[in-house]
C-alpha positions as CSV (number, residue, x, y, z in Angstrom):
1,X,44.3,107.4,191.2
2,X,46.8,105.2,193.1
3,X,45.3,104.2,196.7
4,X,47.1,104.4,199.4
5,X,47.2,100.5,199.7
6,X,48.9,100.9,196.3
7,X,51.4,103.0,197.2
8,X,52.4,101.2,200.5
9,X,52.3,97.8,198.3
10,X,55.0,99.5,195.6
11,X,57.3,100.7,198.9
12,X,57.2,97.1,200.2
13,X,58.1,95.4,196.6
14,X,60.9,98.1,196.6
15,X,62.0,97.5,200.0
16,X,65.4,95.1,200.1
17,X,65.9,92.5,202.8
18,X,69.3,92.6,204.4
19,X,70.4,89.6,207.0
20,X,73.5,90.9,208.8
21,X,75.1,88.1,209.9
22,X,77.0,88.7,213.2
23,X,74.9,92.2,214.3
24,X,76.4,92.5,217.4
25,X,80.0,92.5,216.3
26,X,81.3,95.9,216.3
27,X,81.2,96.1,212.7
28,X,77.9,94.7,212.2
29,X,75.6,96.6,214.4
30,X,77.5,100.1,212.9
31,X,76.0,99.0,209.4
32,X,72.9,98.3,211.4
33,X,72.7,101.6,213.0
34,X,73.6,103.3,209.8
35,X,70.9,100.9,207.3
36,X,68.4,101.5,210.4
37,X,67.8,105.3,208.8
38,X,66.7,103.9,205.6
39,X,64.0,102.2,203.5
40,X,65.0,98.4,204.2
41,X,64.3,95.3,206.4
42,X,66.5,94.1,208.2
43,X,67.5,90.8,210.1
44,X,69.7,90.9,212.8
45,X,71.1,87.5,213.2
46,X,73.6,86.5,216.1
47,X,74.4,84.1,218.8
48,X,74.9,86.4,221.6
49,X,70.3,86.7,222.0
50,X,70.9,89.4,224.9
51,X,73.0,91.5,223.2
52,X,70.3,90.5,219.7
53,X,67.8,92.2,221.6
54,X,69.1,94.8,222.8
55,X,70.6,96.3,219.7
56,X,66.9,95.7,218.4
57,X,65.5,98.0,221.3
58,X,67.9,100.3,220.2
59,X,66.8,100.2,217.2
60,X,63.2,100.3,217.3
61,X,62.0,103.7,216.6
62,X,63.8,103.6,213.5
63,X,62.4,104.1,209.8
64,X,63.7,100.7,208.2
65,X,61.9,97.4,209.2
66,X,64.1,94.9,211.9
67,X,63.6,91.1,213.2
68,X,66.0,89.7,215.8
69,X,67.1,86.2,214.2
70,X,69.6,83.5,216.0
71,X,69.8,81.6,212.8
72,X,71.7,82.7,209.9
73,X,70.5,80.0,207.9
74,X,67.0,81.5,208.5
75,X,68.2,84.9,208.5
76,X,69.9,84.6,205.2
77,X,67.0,82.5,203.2
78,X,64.6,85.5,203.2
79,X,67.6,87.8,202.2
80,X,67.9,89.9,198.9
81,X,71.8,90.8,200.4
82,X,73.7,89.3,202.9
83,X,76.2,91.1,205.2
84,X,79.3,89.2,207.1
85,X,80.6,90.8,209.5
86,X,81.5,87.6,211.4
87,X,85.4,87.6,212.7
88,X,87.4,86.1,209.5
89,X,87.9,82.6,211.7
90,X,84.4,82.4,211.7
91,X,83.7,83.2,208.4
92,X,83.8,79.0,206.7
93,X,81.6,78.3,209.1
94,X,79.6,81.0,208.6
95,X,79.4,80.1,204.6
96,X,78.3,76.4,205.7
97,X,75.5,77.2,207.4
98,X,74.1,80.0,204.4
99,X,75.8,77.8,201.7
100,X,72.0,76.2,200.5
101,X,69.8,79.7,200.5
102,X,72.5,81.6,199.5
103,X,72.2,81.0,195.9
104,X,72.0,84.2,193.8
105,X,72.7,86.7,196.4
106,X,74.8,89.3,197.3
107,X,77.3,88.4,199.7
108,X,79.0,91.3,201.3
109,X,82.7,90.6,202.8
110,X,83.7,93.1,205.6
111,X,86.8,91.3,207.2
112,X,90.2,92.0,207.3
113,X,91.6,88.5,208.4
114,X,94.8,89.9,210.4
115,X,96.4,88.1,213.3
116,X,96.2,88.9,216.8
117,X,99.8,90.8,216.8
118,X,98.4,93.1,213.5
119,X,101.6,91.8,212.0
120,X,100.1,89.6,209.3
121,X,97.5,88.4,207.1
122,X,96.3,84.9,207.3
123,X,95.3,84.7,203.3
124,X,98.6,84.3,200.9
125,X,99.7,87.2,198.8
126,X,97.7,85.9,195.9
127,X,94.2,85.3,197.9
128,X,92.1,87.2,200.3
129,X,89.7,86.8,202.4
130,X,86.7,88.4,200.0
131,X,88.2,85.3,197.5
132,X,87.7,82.2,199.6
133,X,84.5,83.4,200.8
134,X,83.4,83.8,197.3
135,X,85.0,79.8,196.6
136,X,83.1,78.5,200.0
137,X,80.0,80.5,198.3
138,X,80.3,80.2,194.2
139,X,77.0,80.6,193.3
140,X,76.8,83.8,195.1
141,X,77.9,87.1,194.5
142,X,80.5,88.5,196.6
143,X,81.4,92.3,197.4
144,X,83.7,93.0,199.1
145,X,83.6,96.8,201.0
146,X,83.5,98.5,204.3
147,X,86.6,96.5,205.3
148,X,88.5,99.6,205.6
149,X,85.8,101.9,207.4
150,X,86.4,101.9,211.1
151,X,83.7,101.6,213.6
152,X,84.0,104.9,214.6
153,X,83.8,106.1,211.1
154,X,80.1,104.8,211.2
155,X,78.5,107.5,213.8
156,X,80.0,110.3,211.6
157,X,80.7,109.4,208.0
158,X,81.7,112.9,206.8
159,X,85.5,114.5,205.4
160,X,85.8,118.3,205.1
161,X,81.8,118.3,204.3
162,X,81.9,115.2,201.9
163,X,80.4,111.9,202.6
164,X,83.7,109.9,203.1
165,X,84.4,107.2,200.6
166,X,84.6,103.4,201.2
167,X,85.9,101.3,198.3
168,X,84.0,98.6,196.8
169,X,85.4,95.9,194.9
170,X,83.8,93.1,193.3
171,X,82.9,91.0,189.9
172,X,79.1,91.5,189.3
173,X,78.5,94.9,187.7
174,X,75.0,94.4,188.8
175,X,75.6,93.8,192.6
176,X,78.4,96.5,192.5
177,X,75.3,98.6,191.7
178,X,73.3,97.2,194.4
179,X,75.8,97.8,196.8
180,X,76.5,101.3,196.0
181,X,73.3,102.3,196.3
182,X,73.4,100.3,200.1
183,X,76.8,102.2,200.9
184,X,75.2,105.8,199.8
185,X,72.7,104.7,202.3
186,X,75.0,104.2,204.5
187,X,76.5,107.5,205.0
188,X,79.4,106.7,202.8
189,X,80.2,107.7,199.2
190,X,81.1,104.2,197.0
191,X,84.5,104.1,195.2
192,X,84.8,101.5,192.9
193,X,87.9,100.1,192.6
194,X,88.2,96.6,190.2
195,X,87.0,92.9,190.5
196,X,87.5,91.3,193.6
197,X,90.7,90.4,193.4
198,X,91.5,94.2,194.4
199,X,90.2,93.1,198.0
200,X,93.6,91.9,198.3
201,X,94.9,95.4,198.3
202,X,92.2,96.3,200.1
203,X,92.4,93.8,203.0
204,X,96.6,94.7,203.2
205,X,95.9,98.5,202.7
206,X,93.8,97.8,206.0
207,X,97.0,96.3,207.7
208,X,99.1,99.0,206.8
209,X,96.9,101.1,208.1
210,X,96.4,99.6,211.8
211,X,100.2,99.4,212.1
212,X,100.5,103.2,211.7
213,X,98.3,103.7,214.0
214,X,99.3,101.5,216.6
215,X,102.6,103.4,216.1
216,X,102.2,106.3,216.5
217,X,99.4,105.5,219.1
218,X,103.1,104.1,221.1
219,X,104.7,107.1,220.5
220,X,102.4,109.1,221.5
221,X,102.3,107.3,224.6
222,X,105.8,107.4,224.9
């Protein structure tokens, strides 16, 4: 007969770690909210502490583990997967600071690296953003996904009844698997789409998409 130690031993080996590296960005504490309802531990890393904590108090009743962090290099060395959702200008930086404990891991890519104006990309047409965090991080394994969820889709992700799909593109079947199980997690339903050199479409699917709706968000006003 398993003990009850036993059991709570298996749950903790099953458990995944997931640092999510800039948690108070819009982005990132949505994914924390929405990981926060399942079986996981997760570290919060930022550099704004007040707003660290308090996204931790919000969190606290919830079923999944949490640990406030204000170092990603620390955050990210106990990590099974590892979560940007840093601003896009921030992301090289970001990649130094992980670059020695993130070795092996799953890197997860959430920016869409548009200007200011949401006229542009910064990344040429044959790059992307997912890509040259993948060649600042080449030991790792990047994913790219939830870059073209928005924040609001978070609190309620749900279409005519159906968890609504978020598109997942990388080049490790194994961590595409990982992922989807994260994203399923999540709220969201996984769709696949190709290596990640489909986050290019992704990431300018994303700008298309913010320009209609700036547009007709003038019209309307107009």
């Amino acid at each position: 007969m398993v003990s009850l130690y036993q059991q709570k031993q298996t749950v903790m080996a099953q458990r995944k770690t997931i640092a999510i590296v800039g948690a108070t960005e819009k982005r990132g504490s949505s994914i924390a909210r929405n990981l926060s309802k399942g079986n996981y531990r997760l570290l919060l890393m930022s550099d704004d502490v007040e707003k660290l904590d308090a996204l931790k108090r919000e969190l606290v009743d919830a079923p999944a583990e949490m640990e406030a962090i204000a170092c990603a290099k620390e955050a990210c060395w106990e990590a099974d997967i590892i979560i940007v959702t840093t601003p896009y200008e921030q992301e090289k930086e970001v990649a130094e600071r992980i670059k020695e404990v993130a070795t092996g891991k799953i890197i997860i890519s959430v920016s869409n690296p548009l200007d200011h104006a949401y006229e542009k990309l910064f990344p040429s047409p044959n790059n992307s953003a997912a890509e040259e965090l993948q060649r600042l991080l080449p030991y790792s394994k990047v994913v790219k996904t939830f870059s073209t969820a928005y924040v609001e889709n978070f609190a309620a992700p749900v279409v005519e009844g159906q968890a609504a799909d978020t598109f997942v593109a990388g080049n490790n079947g194994d961590a595409i698997e990982t992922v989807s199980e994260m994203i399923r997690d999540a709220g969201f339903n996984p769709f696949v789409v190709g290596d990640l050199s489909m986050s290019r479409a992704l990431e300018r699917m994303q700008l298309l998409i913010t320009q209609k709706t700036l547009t007709h968000s003038r019209n309307w006003d107009n």
